[in-house]
Biotite code that builds the C-alpha atoms (Angstrom):
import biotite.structure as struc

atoms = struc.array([
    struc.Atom([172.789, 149.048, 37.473], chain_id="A", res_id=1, res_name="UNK", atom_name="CA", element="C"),
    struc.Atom([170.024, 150.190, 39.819], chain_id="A", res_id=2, res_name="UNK", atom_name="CA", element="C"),
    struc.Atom([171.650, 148.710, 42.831], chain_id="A", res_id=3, res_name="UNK", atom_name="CA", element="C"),
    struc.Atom([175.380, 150.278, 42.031], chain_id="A", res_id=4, res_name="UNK", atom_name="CA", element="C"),
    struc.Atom([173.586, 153.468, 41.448], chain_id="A", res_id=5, res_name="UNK", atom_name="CA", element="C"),
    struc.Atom([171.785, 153.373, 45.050], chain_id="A", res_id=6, res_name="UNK", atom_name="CA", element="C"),
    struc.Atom([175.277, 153.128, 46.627], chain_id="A", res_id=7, res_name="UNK", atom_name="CA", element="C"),
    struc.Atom([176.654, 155.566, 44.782], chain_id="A", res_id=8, res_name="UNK", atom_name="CA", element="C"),
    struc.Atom([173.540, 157.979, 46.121], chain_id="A", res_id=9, res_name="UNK", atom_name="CA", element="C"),
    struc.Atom([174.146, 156.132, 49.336], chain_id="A", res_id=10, res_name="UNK", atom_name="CA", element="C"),
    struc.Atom([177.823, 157.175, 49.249], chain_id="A", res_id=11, res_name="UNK", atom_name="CA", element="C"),
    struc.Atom([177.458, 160.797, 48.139], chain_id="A", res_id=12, res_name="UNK", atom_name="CA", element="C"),
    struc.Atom([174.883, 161.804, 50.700], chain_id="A", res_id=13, res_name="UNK", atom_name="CA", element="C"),
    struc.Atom([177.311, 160.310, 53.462], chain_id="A", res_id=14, res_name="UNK", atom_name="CA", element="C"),
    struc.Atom([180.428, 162.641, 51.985], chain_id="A", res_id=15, res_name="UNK", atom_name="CA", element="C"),
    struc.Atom([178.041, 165.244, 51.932], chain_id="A", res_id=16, res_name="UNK", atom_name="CA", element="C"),
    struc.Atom([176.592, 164.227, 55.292], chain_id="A", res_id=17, res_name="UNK", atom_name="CA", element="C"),
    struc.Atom([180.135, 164.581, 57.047], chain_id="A", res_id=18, res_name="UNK", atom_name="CA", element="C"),
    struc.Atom([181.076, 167.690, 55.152], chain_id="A", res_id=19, res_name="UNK", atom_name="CA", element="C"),
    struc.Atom([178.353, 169.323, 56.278], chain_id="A", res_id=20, res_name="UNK", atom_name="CA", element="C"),
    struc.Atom([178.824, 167.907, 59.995], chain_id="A", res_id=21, res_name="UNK", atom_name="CA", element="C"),
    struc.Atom([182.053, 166.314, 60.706], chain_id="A", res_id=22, res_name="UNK", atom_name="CA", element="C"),
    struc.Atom([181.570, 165.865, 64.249], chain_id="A", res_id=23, res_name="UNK", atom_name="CA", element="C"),
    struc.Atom([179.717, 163.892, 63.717], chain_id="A", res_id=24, res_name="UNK", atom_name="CA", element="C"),
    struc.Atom([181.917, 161.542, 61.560], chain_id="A", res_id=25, res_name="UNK", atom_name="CA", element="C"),
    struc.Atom([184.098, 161.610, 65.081], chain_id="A", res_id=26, res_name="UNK", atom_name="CA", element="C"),
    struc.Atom([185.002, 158.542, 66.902], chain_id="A", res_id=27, res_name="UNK", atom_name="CA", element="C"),
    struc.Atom([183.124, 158.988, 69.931], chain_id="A", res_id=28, res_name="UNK", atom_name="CA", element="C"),
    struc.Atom([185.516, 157.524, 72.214], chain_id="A", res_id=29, res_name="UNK", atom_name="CA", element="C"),
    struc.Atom([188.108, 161.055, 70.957], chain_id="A", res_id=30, res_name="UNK", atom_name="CA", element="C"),
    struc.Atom([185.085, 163.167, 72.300], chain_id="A", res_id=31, res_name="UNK", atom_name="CA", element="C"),
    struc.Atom([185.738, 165.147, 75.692], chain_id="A", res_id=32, res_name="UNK", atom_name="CA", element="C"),
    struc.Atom([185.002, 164.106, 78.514], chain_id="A", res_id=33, res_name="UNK", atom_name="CA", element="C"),
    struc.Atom([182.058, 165.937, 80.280], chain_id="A", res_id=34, res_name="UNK", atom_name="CA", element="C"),
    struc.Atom([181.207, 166.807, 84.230], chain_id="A", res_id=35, res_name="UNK", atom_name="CA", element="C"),
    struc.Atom([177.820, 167.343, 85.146], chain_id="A", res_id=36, res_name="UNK", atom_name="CA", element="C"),
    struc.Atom([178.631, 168.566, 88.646], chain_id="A", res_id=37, res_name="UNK", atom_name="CA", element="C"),
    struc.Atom([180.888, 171.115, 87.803], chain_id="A", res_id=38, res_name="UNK", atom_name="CA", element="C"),
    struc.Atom([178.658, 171.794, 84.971], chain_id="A", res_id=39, res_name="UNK", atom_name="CA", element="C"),
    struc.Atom([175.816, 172.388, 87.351], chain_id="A", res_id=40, res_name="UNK", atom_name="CA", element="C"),
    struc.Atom([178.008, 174.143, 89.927], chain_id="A", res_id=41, res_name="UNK", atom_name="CA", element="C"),
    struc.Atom([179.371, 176.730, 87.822], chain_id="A", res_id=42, res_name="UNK", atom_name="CA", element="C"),
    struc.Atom([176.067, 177.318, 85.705], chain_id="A", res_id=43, res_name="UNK", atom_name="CA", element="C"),
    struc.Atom([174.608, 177.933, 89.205], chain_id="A", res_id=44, res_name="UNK", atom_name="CA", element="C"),
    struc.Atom([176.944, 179.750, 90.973], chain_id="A", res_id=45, res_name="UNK", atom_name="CA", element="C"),
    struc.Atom([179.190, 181.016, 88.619], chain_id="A", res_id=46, res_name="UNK", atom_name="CA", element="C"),
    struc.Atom([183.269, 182.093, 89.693], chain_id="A", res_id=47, res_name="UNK", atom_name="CA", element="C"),
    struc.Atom([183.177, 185.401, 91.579], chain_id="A", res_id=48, res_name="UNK", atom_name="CA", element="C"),
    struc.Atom([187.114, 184.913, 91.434], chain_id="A", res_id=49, res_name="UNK", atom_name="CA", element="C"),
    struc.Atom([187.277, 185.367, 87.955], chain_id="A", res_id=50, res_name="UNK", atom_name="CA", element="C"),
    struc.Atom([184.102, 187.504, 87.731], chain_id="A", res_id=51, res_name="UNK", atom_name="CA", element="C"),
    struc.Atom([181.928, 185.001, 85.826], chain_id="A", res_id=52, res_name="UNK", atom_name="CA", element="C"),
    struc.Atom([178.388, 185.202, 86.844], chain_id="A", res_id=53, res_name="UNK", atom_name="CA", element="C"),
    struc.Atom([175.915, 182.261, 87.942], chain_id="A", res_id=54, res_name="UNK", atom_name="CA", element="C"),
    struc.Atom([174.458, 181.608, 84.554], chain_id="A", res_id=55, res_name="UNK", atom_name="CA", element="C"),
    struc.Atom([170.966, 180.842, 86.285], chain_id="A", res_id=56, res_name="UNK", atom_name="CA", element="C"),
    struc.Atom([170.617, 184.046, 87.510], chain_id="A", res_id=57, res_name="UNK", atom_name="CA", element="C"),
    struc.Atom([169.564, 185.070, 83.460], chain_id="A", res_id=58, res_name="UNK", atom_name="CA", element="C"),
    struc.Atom([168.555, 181.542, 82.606], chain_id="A", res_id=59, res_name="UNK", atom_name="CA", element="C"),
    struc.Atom([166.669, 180.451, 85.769], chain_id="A", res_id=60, res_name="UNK", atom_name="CA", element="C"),
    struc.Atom([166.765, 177.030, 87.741], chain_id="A", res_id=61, res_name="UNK", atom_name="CA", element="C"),
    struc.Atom([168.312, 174.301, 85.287], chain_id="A", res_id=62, res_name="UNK", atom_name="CA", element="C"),
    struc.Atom([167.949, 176.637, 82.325], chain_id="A", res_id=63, res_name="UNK", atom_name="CA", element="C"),
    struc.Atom([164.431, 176.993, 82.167], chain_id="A", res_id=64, res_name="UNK", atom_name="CA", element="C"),
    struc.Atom([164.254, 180.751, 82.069], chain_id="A", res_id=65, res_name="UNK", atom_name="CA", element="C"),
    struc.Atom([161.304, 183.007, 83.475], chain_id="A", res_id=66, res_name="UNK", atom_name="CA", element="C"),
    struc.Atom([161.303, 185.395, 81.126], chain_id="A", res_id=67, res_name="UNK", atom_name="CA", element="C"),
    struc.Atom([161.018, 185.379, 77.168], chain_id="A", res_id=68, res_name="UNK", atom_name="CA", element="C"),
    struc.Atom([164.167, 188.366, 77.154], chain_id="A", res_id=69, res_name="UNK", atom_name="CA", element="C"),
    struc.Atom([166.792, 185.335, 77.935], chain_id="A", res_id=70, res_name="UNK", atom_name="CA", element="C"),
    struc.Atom([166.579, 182.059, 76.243], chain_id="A", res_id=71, res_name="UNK", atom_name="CA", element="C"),
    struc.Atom([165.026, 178.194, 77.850], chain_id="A", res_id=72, res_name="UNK", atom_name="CA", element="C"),
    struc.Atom([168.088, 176.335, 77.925], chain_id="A", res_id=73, res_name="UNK", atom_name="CA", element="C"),
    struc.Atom([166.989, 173.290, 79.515], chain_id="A", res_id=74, res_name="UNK", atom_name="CA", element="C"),
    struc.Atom([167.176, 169.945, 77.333], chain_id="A", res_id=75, res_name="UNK", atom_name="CA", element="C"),
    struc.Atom([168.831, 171.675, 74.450], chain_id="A", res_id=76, res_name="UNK", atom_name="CA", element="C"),
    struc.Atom([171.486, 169.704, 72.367], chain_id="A", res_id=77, res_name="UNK", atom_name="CA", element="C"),
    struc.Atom([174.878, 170.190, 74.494], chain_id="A", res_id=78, res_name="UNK", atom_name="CA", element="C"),
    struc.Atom([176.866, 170.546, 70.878], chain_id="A", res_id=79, res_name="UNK", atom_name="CA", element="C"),
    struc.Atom([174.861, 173.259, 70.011], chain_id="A", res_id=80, res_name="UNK", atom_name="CA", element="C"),
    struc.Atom([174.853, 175.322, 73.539], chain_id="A", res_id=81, res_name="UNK", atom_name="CA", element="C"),
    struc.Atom([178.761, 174.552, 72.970], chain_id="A", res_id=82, res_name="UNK", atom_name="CA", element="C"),
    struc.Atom([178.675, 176.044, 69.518], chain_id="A", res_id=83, res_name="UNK", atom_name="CA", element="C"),
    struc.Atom([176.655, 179.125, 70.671], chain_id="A", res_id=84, res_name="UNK", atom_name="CA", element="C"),
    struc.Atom([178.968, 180.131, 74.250], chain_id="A", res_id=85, res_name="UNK", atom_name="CA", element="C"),
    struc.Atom([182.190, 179.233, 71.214], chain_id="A", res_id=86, res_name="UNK", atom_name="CA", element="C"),
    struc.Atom([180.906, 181.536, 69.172], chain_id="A", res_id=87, res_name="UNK", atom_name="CA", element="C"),
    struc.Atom([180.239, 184.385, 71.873], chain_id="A", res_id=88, res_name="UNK", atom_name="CA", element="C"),
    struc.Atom([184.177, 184.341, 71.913], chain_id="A", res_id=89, res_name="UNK", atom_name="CA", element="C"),
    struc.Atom([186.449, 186.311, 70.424], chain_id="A", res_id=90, res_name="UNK", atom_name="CA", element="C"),
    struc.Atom([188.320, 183.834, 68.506], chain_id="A", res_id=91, res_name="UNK", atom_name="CA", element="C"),
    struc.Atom([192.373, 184.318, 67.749], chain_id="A", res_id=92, res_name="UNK", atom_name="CA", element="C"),
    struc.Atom([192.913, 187.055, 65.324], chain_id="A", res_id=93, res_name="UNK", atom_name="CA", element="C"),
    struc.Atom([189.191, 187.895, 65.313], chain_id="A", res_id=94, res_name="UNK", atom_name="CA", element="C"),
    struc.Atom([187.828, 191.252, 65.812], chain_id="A", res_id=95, res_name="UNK", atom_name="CA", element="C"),
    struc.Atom([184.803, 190.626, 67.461], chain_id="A", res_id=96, res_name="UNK", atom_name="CA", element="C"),
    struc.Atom([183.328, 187.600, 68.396], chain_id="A", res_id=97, res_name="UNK", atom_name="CA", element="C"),
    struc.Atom([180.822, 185.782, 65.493], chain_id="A", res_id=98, res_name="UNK", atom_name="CA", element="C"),
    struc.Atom([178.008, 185.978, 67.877], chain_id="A", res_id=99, res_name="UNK", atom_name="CA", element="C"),
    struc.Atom([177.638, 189.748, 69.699], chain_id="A", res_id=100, res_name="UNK", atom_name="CA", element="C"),
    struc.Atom([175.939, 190.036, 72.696], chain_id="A", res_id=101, res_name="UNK", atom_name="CA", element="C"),
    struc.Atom([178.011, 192.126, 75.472], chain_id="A", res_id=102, res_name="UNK", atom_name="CA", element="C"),
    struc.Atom([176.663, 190.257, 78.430], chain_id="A", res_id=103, res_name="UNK", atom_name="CA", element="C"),
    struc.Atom([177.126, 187.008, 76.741], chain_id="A", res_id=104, res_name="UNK", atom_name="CA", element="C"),
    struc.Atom([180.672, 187.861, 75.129], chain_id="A", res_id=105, res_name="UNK", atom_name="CA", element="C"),
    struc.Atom([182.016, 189.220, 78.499], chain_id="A", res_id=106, res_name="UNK", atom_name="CA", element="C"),
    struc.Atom([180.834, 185.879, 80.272], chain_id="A", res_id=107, res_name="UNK", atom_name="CA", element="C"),
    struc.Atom([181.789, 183.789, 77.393], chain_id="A", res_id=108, res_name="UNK", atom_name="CA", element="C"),
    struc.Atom([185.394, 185.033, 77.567], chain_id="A", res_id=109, res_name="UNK", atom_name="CA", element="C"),
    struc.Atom([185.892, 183.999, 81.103], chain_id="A", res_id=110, res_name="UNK", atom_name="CA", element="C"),
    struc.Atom([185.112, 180.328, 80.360], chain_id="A", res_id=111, res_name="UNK", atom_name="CA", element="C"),
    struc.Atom([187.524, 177.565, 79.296], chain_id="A", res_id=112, res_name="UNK", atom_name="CA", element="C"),
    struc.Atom([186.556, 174.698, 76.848], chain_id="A", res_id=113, res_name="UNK", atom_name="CA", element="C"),
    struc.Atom([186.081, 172.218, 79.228], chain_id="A", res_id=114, res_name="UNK", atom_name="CA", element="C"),
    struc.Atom([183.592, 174.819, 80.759], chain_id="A", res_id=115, res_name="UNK", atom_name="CA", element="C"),
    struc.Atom([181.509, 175.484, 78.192], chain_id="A", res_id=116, res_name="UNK", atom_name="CA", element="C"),
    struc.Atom([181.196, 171.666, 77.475], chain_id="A", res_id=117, res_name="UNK", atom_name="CA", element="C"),
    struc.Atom([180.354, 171.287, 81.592], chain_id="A", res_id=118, res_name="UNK", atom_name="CA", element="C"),
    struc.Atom([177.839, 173.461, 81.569], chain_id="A", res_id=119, res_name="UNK", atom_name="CA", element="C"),
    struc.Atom([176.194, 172.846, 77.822], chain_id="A", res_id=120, res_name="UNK", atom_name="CA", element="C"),
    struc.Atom([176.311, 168.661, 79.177], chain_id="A", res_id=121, res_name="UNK", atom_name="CA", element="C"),
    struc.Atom([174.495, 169.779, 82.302], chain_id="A", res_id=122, res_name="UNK", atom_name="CA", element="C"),
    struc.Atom([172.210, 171.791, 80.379], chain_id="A", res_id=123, res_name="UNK", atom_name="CA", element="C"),
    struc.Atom([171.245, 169.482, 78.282], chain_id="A", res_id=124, res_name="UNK", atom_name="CA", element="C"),
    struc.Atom([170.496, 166.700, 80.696], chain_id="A", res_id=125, res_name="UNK", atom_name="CA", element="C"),
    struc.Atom([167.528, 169.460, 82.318], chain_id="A", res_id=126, res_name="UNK", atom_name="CA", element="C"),
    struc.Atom([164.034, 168.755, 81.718], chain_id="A", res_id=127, res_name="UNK", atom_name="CA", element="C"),
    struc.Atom([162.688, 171.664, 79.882], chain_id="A", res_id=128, res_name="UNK", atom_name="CA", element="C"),
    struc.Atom([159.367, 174.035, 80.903], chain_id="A", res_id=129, res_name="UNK", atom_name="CA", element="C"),
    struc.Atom([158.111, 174.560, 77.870], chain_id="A", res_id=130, res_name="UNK", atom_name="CA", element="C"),
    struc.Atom([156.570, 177.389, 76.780], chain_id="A", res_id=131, res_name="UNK", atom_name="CA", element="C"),
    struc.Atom([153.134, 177.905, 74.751], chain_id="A", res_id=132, res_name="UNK", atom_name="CA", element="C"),
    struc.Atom([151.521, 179.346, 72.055], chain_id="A", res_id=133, res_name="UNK", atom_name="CA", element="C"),
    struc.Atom([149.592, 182.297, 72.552], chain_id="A", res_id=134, res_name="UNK", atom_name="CA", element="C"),
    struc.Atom([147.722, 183.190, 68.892], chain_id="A", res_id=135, res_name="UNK", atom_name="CA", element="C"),
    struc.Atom([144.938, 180.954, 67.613], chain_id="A", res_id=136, res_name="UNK", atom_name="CA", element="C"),
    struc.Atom([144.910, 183.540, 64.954], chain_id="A", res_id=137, res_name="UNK", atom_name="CA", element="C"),
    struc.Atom([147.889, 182.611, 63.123], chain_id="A", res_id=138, res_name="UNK", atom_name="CA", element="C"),
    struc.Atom([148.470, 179.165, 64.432], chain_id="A", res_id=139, res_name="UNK", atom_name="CA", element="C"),
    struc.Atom([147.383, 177.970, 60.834], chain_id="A", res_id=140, res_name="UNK", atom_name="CA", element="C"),
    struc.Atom([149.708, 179.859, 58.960], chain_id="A", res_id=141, res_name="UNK", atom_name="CA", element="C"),
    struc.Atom([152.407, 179.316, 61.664], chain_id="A", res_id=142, res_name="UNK", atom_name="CA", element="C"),
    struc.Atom([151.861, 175.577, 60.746], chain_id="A", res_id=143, res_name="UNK", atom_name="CA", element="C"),
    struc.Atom([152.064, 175.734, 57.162], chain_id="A", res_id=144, res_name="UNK", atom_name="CA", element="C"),
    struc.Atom([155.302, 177.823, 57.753], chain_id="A", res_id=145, res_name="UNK", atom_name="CA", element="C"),
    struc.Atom([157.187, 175.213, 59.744], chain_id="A", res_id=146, res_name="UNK", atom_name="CA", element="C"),
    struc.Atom([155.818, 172.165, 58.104], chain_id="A", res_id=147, res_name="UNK", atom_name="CA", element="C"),
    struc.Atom([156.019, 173.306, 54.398], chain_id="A", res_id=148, res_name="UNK", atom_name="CA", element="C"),
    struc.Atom([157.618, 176.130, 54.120], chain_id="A", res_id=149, res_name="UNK", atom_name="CA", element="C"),
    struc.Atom([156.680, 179.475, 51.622], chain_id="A", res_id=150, res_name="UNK", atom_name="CA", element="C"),
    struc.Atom([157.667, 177.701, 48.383], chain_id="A", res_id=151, res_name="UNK", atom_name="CA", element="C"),
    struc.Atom([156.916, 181.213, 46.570], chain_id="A", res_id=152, res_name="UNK", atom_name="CA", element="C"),
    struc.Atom([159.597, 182.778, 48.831], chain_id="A", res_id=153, res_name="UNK", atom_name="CA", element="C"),
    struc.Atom([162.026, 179.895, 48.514], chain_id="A", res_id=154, res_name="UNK", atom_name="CA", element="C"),
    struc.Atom([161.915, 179.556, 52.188], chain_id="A", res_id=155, res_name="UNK", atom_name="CA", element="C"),
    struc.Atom([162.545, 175.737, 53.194], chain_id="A", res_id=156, res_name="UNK", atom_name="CA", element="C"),
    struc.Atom([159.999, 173.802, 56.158], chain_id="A", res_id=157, res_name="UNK", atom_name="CA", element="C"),
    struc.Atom([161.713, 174.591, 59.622], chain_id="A", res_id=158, res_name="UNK", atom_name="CA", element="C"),
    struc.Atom([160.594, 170.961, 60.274], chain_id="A", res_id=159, res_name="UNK", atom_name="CA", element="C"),
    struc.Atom([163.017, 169.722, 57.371], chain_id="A", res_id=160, res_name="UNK", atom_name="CA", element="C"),
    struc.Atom([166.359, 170.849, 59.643], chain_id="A", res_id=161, res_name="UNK", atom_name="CA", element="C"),
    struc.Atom([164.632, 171.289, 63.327], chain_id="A", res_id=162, res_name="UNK", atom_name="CA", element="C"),
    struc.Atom([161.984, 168.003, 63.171], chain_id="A", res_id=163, res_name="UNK", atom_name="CA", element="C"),
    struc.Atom([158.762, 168.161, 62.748], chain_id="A", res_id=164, res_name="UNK", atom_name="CA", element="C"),
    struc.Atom([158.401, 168.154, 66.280], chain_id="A", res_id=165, res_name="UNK", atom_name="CA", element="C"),
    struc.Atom([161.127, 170.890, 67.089], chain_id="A", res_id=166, res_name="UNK", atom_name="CA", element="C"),
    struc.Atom([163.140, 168.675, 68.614], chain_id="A", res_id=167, res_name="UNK", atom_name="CA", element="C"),
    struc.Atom([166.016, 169.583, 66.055], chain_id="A", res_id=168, res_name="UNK", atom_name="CA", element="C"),
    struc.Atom([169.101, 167.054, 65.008], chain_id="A", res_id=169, res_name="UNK", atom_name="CA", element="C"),
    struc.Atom([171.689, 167.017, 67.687], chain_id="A", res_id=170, res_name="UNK", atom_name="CA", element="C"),
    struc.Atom([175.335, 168.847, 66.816], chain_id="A", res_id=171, res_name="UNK", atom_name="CA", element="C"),
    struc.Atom([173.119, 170.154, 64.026], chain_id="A", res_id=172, res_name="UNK", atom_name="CA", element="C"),
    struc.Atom([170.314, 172.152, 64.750], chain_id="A", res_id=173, res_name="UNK", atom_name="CA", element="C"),
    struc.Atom([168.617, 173.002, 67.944], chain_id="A", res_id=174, res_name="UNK", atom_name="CA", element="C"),
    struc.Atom([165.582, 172.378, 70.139], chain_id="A", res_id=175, res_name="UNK", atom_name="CA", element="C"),
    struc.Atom([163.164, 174.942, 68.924], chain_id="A", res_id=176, res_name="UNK", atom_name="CA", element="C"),
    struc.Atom([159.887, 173.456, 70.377], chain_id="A", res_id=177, res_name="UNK", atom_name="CA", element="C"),
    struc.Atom([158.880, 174.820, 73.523], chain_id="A", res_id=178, res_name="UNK", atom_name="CA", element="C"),
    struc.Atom([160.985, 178.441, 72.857], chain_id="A", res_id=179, res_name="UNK", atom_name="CA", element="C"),
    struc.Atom([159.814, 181.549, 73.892], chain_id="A", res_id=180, res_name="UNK", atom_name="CA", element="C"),
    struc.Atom([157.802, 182.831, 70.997], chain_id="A", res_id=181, res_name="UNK", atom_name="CA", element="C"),
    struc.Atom([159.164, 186.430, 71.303], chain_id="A", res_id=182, res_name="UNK", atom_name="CA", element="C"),
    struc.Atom([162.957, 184.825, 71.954], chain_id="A", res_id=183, res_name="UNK", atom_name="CA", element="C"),
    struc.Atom([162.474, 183.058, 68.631], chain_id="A", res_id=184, res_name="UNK", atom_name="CA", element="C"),
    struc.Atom([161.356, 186.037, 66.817], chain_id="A", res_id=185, res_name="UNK", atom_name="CA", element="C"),
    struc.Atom([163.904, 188.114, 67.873], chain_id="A", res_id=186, res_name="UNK", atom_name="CA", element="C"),
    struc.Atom([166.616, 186.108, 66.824], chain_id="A", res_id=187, res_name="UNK", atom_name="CA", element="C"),
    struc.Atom([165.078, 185.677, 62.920], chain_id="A", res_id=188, res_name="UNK", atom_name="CA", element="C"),
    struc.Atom([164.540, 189.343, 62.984], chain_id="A", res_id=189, res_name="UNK", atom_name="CA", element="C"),
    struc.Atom([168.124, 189.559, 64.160], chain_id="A", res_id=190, res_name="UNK", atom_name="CA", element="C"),
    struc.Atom([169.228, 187.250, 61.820], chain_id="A", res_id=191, res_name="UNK", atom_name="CA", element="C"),
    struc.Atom([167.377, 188.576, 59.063], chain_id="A", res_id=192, res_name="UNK", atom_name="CA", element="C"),
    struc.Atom([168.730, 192.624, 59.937], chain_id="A", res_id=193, res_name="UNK", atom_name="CA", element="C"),
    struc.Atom([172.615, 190.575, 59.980], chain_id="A", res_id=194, res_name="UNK", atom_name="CA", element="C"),
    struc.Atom([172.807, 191.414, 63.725], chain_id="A", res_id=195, res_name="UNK", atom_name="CA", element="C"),
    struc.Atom([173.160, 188.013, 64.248], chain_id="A", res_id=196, res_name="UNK", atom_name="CA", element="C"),
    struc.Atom([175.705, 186.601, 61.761], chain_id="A", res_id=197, res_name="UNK", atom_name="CA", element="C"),
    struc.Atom([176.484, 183.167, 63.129], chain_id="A", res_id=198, res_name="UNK", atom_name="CA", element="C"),
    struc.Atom([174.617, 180.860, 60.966], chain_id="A", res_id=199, res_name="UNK", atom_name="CA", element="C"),
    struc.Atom([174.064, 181.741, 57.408], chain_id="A", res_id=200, res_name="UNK", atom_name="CA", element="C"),
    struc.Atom([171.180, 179.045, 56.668], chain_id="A", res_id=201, res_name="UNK", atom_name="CA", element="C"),
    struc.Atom([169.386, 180.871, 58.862], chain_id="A", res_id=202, res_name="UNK", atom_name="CA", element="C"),
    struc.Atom([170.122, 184.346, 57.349], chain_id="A", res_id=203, res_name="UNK", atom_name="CA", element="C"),
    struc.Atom([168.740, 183.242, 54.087], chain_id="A", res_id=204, res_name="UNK", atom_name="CA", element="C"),
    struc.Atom([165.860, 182.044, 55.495], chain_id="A", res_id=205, res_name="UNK", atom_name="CA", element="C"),
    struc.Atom([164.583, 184.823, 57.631], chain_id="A", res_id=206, res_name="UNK", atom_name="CA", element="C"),
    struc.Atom([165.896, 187.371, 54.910], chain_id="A", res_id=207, res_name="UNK", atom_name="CA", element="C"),
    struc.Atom([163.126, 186.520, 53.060], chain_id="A", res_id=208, res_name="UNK", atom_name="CA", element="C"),
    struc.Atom([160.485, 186.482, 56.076], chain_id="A", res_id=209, res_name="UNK", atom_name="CA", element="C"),
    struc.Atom([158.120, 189.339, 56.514], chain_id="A", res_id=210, res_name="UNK", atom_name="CA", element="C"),
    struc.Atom([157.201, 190.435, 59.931], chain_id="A", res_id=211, res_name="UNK", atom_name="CA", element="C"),
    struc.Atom([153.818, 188.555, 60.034], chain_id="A", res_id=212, res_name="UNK", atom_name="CA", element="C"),
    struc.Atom([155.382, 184.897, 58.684], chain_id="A", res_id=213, res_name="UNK", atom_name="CA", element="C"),
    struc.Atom([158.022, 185.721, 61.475], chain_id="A", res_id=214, res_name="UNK", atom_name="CA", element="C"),
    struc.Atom([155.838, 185.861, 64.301], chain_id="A", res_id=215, res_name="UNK", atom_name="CA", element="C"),
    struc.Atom([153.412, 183.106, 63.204], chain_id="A", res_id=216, res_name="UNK", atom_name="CA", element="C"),
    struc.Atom([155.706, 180.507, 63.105], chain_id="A", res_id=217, res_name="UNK", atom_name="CA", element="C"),
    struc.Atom([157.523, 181.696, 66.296], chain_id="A", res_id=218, res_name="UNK", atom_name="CA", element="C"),
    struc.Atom([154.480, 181.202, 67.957], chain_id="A", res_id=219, res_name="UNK", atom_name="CA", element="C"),
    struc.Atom([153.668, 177.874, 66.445], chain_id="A", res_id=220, res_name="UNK", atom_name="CA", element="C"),
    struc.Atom([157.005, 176.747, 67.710], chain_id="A", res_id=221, res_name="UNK", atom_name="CA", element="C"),
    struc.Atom([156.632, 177.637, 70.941], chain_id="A", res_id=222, res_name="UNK", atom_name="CA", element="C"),
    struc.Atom([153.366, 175.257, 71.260], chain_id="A", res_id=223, res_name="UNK", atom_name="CA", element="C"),
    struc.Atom([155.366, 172.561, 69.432], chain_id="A", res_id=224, res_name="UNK", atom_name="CA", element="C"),
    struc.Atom([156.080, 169.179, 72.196], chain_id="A", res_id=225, res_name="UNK", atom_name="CA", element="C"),
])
């Protein structure tokens, strides 16, 4: 009885494994193919033709940015850097695009599929520059944040979805350790405000984030390796 109800566990968490994810359920042989060159080539020169700028010039030299306003790129999950430049699109039908940033959308829009999946493959063959913590102050509660959560807020451990080293679950969750501390806590504030709508696990966890918790853990993550 014991054993039949283990598979039956077994058996659930897969359906609920591959509803959740179902790339992941993909043959891999059906996924596109990838081209690191012209990945590389157009992240760092961009298509003047078609008025797409060289994605380096925001991001820096194999997507390790120099400055917390724009994002580290570098040795982030390729599916998810796919997801993200999808989502800056406007989609068929669509309004506006499920992730808004102007410089992002207008760049976004210029790109084809097998673009984005160039330049997200190239990406995420970089070594990343990781950034570091800057608050001994908070590190403890910036800890207890990511690797247990606020169980009075309902708010789950970011370790449980990004690893409790940040390294995240490919096609998943992203690469959080090493962030910019202020680039992480401006997109939970913006996720927690609904300015950022494109992931609503997210949203209801930083809606129920105060200001402090916010910038503890964002710090915390960005000394994670």
């Amino acid at each position: 009885m014991k054993r039949v109800l283990s598979l039956m566990l077994i058996a659930s968490g897969a359906m609920l494994g591959a509803a959740a994810a179902p790339s992941l359920a993909a043959d891999a042989t059906a996924r596109p193919k990838v081209d690191l060159a012209k990945g590389e080539q157009l992240f760092n020169d961009g298509d003047p033709s078609r008025n797409v700028i060289s994605c380096a010039s925001c991001h820096g030299p194999g997507g390790n940015s120099p400055g917390a306003a724009n994002p580290k790129l570098a040795g982030q999950h390729p599916e998810y850097l796919y997801k993200q430049l999808a989502n800056f699109k406007v989609k068929e039908g669509a309004k506006k695009p499920e992730r808004v940033n102007a410089v992002m959308n207008a760049i976004a829009a210029g790109l084809t599929d097998e673009e984005m999946r160039n330049i997200s493959a190239y990406l995420g063959a970089q070594a990343l520059k990781p950034a570091v913590a800057k608050n001994k102050d908070t590190v403890e509660l910036g800890q207890r944040i990511y690797r247990a959560g606020i169980p009075s807020k309902g708010v789950p451990a970011c370790a449980s979805c990004h690893s409790p080293n940040g390294s995240g679950i490919p096609s998943q969750y992203p690469r959080v350790a090493g962030q910019f501390a202020e680039y992480t806590e401006s997109q939970l504030v913006a996720f927690r405000s609904g300015a950022r709508a494109n992931s609503l696990p997210m949203t209801q966890v930083a809606e129920k984030m105060s200001d402090a918790e916010i910038k503890a853990v964002s710090d915390y993550i960005a000394g994670l390796r």
